[in-house]
C-alpha positions in Angstrom: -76.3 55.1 55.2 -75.8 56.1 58.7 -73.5 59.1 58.9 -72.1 57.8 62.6 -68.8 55.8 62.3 -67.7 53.1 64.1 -64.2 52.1 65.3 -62.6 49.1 66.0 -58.9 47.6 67.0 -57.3 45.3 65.1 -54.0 43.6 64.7 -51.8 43.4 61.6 -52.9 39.4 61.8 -56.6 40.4 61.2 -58.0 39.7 65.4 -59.8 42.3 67.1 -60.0 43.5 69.8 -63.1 42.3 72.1 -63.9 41.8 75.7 -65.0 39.0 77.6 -68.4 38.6 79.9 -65.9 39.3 83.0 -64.2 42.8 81.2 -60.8 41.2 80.5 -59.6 41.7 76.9 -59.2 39.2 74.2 -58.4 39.0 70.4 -60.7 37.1 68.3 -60.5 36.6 64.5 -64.4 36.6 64.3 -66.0 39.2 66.5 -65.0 42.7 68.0 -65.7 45.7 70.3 -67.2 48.6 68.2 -66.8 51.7 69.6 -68.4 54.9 68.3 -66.0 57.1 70.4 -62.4 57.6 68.3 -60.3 58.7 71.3 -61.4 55.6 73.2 -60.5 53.3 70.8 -57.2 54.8 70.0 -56.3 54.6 73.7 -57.8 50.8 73.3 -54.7 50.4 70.8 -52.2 52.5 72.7 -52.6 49.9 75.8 -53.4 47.1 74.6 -51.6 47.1 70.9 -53.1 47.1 67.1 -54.5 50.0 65.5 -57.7 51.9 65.0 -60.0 50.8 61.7 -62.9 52.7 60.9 -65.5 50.6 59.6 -68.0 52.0 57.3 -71.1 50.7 55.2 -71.4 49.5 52.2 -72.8 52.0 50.0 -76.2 50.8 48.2 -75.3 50.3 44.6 -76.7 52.9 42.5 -79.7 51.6 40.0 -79.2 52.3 36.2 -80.9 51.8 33.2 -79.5 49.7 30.4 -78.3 52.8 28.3 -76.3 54.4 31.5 -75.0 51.2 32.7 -73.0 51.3 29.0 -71.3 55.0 30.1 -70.1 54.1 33.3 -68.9 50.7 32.1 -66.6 52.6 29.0 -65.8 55.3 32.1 -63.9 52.4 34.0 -61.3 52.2 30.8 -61.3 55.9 30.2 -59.0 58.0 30.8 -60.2 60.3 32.3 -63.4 58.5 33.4 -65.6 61.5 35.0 -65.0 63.9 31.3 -66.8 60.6 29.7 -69.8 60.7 32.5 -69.8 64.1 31.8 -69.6 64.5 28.1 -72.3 61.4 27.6 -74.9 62.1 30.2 -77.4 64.7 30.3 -79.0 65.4 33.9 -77.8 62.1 35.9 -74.1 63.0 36.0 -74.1 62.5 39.4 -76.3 59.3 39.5 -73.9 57.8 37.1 -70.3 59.1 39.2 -72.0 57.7 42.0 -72.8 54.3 40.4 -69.0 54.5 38.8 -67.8 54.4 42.5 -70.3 52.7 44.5 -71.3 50.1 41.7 -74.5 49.3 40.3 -77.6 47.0 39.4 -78.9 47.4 35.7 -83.2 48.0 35.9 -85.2 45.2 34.5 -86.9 46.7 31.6 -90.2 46.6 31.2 -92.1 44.0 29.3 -95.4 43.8 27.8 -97.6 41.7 26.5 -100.3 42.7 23.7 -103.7 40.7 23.8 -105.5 40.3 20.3 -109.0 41.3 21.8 -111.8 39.5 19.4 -109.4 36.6 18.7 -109.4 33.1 19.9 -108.1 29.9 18.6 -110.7 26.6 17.6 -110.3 26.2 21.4 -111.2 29.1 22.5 -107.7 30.4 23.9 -106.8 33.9 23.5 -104.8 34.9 21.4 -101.3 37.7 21.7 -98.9 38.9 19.6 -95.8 37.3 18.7 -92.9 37.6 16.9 -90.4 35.1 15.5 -87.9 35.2 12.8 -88.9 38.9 11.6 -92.6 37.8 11.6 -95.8 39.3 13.8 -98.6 37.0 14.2 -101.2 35.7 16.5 -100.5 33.3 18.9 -101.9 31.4 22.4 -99.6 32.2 25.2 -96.7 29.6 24.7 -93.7 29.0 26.4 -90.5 30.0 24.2 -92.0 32.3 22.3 -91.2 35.8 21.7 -94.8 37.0 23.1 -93.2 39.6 25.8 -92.0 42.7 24.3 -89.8 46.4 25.2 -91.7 49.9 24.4 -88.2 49.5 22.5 -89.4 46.2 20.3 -93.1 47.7 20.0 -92.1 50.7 18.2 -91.0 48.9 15.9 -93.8 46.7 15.3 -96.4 47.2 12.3 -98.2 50.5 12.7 -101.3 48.7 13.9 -99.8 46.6 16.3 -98.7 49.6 18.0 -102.2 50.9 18.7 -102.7 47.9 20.7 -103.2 48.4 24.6 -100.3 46.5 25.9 -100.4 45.2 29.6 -97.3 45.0 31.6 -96.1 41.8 32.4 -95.3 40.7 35.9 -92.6 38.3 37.2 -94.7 35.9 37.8 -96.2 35.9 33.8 -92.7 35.5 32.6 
């Protein structure tokens, strides 16, 4: 975010202040004259009416994982929403005050995928592992099911599932 500010004039109707090709003045809804000198602008208002806005950037929204999204969303109905930051965060208070003002995006997780190496279906098709309804078996990459898993959901698998080299899985895998 640039650190130089920009002014404009504007009326309490919402027009600002621009100029035409010729130099004359003119109000228009859509564009304006931006003007990085304050004192300039303010003597723009002085003669020619309206008032001096300061138009800044947008700040980029902060990007969070999953976990810290959850404190800054319970900060917003806190009462004292910085003591929560504080209180549940450990090194990234400041990442998560800044996402509490500026907003913020939530980080896709990871996925992975775990190939069965030495097993293939009657057709020859390799086989991963999958879940569904509490159970891990083998299974041919097939849409709708659970085949994409967390570090989360792995740790949790059977002991020798977890041994298992596990490839990342792209958006285009998905």
């Amino acid at each position: 975010m640039s650190e130089e500010k920009l002014y404009a004039v504007k009326t309490d109707e919402g027009e600002f202040l621009s100029f035409s090709d010729d130099g004359d003045s003119v109000w228009n809804k859509a564009v304006g004259h931006f003007e990085t000198d304050k004192q300039k602008a303010r003597s723009w208002a002085y003669n020619r009416g309206g008032h001096v806005v300061t138009l800044i950037e947008e700040p980029e929204k902060v990007v969070l994982s999953k976990e810290q999204a959850e404190i800054v969303d319970y900060a917003h109905g806190f009462y004292l929403p910085a003591m929560h930051i504080s209180r549940n965060s450990d090194e990234d208070e400041e990442l998560l005050i800044n996402a509490y003002v500026n907003g913020y995006t939530v980080a896709n997780e990871k996925r992975y995928m775990v190939e069965l190496d030495g097993l293939v279906t009657t057709d020859g098709a390799k086989q991963y592992l999958t879940k569904k309804d509490g159970k891990w078996f083998a299974c041919r990459r097939m849409p709708g099911m659970h085949q994409d898993f967390t570090d989360k959901e792995l740790n949790k698998a059977p002991e020798w599932a977890q041994q298992l080299d596990r490839k990342e899985v792209t958006d285009d895998e998905q």
